[in-house]
C-alpha positions in Angstrom: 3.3 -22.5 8.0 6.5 -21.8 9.7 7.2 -20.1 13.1 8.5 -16.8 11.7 5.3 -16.7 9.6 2.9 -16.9 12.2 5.1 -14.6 14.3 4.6 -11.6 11.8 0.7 -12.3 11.1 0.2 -12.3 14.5 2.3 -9.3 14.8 0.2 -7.5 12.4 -3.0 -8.9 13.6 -2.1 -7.3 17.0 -1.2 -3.8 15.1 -4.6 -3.6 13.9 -6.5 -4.8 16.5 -4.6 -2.1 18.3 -5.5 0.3 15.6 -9.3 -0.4 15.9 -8.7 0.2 20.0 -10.7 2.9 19.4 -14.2 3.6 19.1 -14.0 7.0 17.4 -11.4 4.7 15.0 -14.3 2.1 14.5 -16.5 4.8 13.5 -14.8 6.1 10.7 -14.2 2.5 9.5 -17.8 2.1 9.8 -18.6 5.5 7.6 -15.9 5.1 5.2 -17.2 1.4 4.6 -20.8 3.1 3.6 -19.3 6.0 1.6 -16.2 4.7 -0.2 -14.2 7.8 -1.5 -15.2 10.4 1.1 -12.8 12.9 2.4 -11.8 13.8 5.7 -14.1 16.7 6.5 -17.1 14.8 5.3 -15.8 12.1 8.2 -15.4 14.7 10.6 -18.8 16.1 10.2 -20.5 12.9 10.3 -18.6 11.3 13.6 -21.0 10.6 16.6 -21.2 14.3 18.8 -19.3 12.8 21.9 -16.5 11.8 19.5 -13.5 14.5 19.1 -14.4 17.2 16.0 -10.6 18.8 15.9 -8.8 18.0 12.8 -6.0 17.5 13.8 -7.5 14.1 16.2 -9.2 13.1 12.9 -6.0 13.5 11.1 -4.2 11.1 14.2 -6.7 8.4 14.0 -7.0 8.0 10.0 -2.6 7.7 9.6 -3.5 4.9 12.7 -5.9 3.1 10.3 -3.6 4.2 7.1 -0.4 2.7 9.1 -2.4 -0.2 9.9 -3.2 -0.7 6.1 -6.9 -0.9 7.2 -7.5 2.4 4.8 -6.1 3.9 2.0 -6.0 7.3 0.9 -5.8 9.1 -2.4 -5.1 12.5 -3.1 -7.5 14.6 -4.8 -6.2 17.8 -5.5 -6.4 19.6 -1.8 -8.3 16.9 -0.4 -7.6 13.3 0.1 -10.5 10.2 -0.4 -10.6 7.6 1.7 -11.3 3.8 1.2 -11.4 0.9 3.2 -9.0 -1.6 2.1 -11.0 -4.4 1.4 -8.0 -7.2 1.0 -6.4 -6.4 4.3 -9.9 -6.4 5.9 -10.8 -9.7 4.5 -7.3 -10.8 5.8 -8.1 -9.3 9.3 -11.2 -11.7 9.4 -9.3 -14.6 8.6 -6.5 -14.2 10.7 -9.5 -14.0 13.4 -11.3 -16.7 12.3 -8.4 -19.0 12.4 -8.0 -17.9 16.3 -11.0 -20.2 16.4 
């Protein structure tokens, strides 16, 4: 692999490490992982009750995970589904387990 490959995976490893900083973050991953397709408000009403229930903080932490490429969103008419992007996660684990 050459140096200015590794540099950029490891840039983007530390983008989404960044992006799964947060707990509330890890939460949605972890309910959009068990209901594939959702949409925000179903997110919203199912985050822990200590976790922040505004919409617009929702809206901040799911373009984090979009940005980060760990989710992807589709628009269905008003509302937009949500999915985890199972490719970039799987390359998230690698890149971790090759810090091994």
């Amino acid at each position: 692999m050459t140096t200015a490959r590794v540099q950029r995976d490891d840039r983007e490893l530390a983008d989404v490490c960044k992006a799964l900083g947060s707990w509330v973050r890890v939460q949605i991953m972890h309910y959009v992982l068990r209901h594939p397709n959702c949409i925000g408000n179903e997110i919203l009403l199912h985050l822990p009750d200590d976790a922040p229930h505004a919409q617009s903080t929702l809206s901040q932490h799911l373009r984090v995970l979009r940005d980060a490429g760990l989710l992807e969103a589709e628009g269905d008419g008003p509302a937009v589904c949500y999915r985890v992007n199972r490719e970039r996660l799987a390359w998230v684990q690698q890149q971790l387990a090759d810090l091994q």
